[in-house]
MMTF fields as JSON, N, C-alpha, C and O atoms, coordinates in Angstrom:
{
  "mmtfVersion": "1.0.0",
  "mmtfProducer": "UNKNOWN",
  "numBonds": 399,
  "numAtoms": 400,
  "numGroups": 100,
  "numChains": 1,
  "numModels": 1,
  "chainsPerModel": [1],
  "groupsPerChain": [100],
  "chainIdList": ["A"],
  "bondAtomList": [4, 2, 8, 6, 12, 10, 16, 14, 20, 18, 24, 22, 28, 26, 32, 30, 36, 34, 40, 38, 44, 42, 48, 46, 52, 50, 56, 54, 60, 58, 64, 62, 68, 66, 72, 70, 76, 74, 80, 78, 84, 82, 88, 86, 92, 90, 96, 94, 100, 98, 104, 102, 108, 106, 112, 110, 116, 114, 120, 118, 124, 122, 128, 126, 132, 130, 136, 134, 140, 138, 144, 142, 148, 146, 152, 150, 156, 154, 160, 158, 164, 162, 168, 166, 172, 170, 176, 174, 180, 178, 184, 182, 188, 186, 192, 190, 196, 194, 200, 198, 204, 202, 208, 206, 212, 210, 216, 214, 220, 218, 224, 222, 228, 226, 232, 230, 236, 234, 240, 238, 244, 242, 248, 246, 252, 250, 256, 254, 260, 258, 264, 262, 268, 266, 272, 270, 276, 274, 280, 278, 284, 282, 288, 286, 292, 290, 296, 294, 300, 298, 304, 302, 308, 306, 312, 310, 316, 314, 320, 318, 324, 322, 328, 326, 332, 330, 336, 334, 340, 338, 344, 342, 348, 346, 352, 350, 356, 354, 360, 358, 364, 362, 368, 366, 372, 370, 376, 374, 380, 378, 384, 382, 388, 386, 392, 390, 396, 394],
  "bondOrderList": [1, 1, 1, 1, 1, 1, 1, 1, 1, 1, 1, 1, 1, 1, 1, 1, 1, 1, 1, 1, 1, 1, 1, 1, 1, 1, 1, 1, 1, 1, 1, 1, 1, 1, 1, 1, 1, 1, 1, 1, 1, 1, 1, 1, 1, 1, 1, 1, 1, 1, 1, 1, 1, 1, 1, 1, 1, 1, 1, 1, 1, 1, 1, 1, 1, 1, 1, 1, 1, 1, 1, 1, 1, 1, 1, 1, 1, 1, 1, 1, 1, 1, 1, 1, 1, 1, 1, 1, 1, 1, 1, 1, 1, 1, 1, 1, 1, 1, 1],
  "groupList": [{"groupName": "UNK", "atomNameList": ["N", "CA", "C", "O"], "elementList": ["N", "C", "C", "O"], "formalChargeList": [0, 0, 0, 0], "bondAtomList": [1, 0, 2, 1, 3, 2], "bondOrderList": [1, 1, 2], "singleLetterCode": "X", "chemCompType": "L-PEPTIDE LINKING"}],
  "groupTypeList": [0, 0, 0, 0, 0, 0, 0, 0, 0, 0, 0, 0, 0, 0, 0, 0, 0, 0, 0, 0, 0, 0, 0, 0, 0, 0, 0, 0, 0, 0, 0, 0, 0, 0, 0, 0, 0, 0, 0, 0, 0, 0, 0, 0, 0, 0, 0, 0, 0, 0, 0, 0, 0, 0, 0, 0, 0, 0, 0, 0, 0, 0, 0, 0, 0, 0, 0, 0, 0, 0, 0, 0, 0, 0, 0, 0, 0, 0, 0, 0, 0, 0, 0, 0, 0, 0, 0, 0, 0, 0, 0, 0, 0, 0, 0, 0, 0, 0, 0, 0],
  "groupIdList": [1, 2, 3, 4, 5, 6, 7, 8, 9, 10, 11, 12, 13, 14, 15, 16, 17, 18, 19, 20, 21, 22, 23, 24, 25, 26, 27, 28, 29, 30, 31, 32, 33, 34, 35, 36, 37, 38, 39, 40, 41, 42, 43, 44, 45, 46, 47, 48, 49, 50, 51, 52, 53, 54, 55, 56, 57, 58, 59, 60, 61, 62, 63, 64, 65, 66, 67, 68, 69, 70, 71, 72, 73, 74, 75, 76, 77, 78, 79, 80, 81, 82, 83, 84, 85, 86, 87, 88, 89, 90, 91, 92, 93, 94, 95, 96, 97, 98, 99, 100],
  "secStructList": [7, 7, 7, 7, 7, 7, 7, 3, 3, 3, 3, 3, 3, 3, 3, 3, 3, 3, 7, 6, 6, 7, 1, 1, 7, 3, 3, 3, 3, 3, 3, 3, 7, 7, 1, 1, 2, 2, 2, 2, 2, 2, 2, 2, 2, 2, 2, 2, 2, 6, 6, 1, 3, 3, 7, 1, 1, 7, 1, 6, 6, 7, 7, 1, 1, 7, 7, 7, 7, 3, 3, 3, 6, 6, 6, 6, 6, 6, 6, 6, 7, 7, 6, 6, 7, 3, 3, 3, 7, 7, 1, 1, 7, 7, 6, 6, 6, 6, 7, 7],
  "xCoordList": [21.51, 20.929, 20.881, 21.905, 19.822, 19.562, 19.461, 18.713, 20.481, 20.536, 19.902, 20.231, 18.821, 18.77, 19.36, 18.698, 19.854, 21.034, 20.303, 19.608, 20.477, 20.244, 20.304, 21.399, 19.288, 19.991, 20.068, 19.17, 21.171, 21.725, 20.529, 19.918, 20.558, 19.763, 20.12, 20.039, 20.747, 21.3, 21.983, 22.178, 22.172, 23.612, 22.998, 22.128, 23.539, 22.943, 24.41, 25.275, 24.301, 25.657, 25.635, 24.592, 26.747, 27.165, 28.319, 29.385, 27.402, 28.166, 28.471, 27.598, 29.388, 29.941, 29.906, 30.476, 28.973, 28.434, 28.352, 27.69, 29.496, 29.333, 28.527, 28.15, 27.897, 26.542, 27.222, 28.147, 26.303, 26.737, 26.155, 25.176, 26.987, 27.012, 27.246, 26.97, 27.632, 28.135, 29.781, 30.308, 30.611, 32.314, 32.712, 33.933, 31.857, 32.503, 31.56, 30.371, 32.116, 30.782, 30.118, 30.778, 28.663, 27.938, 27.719, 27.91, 27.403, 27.459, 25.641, 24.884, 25.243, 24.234, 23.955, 24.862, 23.278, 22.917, 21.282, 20.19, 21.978, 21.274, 20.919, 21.626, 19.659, 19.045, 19.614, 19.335, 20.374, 20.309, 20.337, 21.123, 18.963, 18.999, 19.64, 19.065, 20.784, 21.791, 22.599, 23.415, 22.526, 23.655, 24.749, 25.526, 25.248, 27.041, 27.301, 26.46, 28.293, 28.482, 29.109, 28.859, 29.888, 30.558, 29.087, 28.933, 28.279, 27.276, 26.308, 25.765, 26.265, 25.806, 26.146, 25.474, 27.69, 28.172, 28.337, 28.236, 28.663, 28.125, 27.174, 26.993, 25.482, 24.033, 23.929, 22.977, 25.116, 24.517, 25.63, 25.607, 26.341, 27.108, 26.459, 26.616, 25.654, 25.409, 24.056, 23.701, 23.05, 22.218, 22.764, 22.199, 23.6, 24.465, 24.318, 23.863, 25.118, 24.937, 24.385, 24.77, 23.276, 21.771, 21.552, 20.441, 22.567, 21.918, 22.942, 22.634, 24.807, 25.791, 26.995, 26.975, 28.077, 29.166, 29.558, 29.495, 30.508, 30.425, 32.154, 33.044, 32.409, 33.87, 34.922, 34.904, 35.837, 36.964, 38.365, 39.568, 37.863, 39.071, 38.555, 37.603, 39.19, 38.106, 38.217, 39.197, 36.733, 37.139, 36.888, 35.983, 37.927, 38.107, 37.835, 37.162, 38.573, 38.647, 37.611, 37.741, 36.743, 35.23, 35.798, 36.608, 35.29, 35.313, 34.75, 33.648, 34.567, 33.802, 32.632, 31.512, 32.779, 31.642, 32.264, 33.484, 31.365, 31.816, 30.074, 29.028, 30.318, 29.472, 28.862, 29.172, 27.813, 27.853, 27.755, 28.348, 26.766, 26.497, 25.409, 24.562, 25.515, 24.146, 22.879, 22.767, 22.151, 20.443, 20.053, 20.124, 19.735, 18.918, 17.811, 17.212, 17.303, 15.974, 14.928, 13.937, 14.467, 13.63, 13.063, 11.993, 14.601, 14.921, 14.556, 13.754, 15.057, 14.126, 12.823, 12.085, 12.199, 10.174, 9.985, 8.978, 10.407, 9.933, 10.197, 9.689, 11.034, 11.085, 10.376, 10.014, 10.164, 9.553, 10.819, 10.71, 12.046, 12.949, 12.772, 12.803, 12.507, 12.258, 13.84, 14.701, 14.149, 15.399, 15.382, 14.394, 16.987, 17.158, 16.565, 16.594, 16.134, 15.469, 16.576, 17.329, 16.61, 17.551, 16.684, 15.922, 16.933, 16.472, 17.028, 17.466, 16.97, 17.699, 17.325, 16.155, 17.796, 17.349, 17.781, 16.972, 18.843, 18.758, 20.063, 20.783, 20.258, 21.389, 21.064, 21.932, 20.216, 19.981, 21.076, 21.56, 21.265, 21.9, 20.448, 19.48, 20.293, 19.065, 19.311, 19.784, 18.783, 18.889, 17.283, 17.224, 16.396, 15.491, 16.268, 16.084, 17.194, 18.11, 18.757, 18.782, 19.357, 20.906, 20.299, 21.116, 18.731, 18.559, 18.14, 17.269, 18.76, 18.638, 17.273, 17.297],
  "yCoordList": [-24.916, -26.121, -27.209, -27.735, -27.481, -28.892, -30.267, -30.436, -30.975, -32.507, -33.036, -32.909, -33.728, -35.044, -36.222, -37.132, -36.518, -37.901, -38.647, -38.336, -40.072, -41.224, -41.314, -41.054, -41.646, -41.745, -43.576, -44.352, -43.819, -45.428, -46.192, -45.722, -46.895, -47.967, -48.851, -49.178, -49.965, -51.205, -51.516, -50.761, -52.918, -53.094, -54.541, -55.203, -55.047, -56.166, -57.2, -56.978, -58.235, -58.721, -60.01, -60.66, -60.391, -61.788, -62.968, -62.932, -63.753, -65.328, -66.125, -66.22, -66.738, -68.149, -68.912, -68.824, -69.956, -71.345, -72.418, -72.681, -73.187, -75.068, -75.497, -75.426, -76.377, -77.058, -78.377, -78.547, -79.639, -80.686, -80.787, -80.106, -82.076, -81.979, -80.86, -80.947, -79.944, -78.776, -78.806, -78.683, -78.9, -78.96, -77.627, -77.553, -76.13, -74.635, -74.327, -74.626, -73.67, -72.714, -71.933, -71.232, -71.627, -70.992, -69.412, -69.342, -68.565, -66.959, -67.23, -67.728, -66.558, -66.759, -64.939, -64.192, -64.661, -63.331, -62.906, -63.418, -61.902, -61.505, -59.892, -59.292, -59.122, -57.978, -57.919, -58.679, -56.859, -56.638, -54.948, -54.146, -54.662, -53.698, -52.944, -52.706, -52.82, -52.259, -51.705, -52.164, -50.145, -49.349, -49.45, -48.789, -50.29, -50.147, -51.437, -52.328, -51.666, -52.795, -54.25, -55.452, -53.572, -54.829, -55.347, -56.56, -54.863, -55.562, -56.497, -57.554, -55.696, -56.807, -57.695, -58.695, -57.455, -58.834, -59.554, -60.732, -59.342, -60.866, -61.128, -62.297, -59.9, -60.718, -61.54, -62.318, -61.474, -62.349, -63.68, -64.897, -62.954, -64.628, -65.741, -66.956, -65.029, -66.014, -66.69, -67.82, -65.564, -66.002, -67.455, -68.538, -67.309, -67.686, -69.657, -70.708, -69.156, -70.493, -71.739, -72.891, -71.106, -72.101, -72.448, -72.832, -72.329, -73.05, -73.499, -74.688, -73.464, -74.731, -73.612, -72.419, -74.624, -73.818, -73.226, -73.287, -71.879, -70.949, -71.108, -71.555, -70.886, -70.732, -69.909, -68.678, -70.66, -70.077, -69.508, -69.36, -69.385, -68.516, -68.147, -68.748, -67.173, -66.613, -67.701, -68.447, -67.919, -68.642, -67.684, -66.882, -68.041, -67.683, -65.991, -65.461, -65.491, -64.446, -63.472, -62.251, -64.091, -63.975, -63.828, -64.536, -63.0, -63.034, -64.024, -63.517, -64.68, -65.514, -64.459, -64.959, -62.904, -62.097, -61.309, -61.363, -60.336, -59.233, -58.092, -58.331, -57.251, -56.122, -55.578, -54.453, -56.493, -55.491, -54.444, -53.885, -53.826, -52.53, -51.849, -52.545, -50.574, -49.76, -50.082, -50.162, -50.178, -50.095, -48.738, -48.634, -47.891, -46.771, -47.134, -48.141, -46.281, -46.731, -46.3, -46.254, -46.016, -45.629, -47.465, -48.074, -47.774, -49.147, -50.019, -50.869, -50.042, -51.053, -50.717, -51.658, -49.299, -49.501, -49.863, -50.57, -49.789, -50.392, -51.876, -52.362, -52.421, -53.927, -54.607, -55.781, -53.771, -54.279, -55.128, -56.017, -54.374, -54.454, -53.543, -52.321, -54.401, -53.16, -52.74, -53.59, -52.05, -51.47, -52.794, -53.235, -53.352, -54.282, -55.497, -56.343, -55.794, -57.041, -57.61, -56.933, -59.204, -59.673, -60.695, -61.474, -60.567, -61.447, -62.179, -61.627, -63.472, -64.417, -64.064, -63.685, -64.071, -63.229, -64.925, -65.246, -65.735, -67.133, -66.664, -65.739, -67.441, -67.986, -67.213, -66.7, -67.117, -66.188, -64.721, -64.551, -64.121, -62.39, -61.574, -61.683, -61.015, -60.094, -58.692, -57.686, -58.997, -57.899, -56.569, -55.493, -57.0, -56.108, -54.937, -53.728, -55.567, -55.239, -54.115, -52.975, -54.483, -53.667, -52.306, -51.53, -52.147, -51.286, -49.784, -49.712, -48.788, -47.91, -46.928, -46.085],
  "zCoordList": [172.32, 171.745, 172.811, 173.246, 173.159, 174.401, 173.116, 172.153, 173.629, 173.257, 174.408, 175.587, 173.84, 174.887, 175.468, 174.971, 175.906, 176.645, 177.305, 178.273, 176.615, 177.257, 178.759, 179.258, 179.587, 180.831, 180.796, 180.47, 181.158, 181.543, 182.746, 183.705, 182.429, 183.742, 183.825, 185.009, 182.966, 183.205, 181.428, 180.476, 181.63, 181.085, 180.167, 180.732, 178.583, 178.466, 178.076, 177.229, 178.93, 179.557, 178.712, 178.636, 178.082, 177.735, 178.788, 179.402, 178.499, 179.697, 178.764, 177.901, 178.612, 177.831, 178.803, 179.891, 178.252, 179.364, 178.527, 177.522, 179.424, 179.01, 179.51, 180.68, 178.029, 177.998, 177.628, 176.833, 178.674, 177.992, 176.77, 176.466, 175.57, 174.526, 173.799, 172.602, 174.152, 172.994, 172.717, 173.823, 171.877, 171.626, 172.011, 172.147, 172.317, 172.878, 173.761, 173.656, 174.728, 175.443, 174.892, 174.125, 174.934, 173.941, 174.905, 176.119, 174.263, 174.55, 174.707, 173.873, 176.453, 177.058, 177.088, 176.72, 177.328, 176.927, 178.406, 178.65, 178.886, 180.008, 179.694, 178.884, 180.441, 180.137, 181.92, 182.848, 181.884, 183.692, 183.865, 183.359, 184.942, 185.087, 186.852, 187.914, 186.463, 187.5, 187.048, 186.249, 187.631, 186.513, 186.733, 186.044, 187.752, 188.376, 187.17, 187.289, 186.074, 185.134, 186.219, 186.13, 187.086, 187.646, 188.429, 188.282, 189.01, 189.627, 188.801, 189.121, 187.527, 186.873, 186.434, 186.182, 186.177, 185.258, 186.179, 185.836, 187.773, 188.511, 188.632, 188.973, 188.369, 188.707, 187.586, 187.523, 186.299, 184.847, 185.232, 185.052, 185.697, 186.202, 187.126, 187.012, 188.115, 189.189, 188.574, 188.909, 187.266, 186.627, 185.776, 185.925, 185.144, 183.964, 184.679, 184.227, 186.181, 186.75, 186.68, 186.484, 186.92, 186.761, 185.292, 184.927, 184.432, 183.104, 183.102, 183.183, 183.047, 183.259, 183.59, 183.894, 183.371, 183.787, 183.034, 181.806, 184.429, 183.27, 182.375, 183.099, 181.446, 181.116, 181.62, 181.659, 182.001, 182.973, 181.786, 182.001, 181.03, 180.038, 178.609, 178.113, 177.986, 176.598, 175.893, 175.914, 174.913, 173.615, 172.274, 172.044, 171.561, 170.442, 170.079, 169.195, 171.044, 171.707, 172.334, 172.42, 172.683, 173.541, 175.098, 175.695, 175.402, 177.117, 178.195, 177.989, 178.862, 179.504, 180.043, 180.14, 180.444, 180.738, 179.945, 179.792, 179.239, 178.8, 178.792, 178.189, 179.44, 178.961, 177.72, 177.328, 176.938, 175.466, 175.197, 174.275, 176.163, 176.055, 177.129, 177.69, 177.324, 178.524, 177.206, 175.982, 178.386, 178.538, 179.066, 180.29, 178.531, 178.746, 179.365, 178.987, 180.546, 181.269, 179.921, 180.651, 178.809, 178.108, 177.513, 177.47, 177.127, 176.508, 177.319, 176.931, 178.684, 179.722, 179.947, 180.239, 179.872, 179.977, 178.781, 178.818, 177.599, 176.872, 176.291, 175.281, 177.098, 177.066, 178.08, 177.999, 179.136, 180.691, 181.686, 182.531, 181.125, 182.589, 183.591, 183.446, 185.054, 185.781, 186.838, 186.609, 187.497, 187.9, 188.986, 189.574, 189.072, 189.443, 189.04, 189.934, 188.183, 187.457, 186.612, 185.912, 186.772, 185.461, 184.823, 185.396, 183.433, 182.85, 181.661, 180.651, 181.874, 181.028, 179.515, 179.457, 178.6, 176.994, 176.028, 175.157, 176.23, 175.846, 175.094, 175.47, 173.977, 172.936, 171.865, 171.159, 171.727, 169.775, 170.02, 171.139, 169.33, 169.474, 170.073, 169.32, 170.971, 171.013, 170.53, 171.06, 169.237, 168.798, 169.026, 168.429, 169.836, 170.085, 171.014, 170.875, 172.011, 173.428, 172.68, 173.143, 171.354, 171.062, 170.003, 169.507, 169.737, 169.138, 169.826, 170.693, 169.402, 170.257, 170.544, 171.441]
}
């Protein structure tokens, strides 16, 4: 019996970033296509940057980065991540990202 298996391509990464006027850091949400996880969770950190700082300890038991989950390369052609591409996804939950 042949199962088919996902092959991995990248990773869709959460940043907690202080925004002025906000009372918590809000969970910033990145599409990164690099299959090593630690490489991405710094390309979503250094992304993360450029919109404010990032949080230097968990809140409310949130990670300041945390990995949500692999991106299957099927899941990135059909979103139009291309290998090594990051892209900022915003504040909402992306839930187009997390469906398999």
């Amino acid at each position: 019996m042949n199962i088919a298996v996902p092959i991995q391509g990248g990773w869709l990464i959460g940043v907690l970033v202080e925004i002025a006027g906000e009372s918590k850091p809000l969970l910033h949400y990145f599409a990164v296509g690099h299959l090593d996880q630690g490489k991405a969770e710094w390309t979503a950190v250094d992304r993360a940057s450029e919109v404010g700082r990032i949080a230097s300890s968990p809140v409310a038991g949130q990670e300041p980065v945390e990995a949500i989950r692999p991106l299957t390369l099927n899941k990135m052609r059909m979103l139009g991540l291309a290998p090594g591409e990051t892209r900022a996804l915003g504040w909402k939950h992306p839930r187009r990202w997390l469906t398999a």
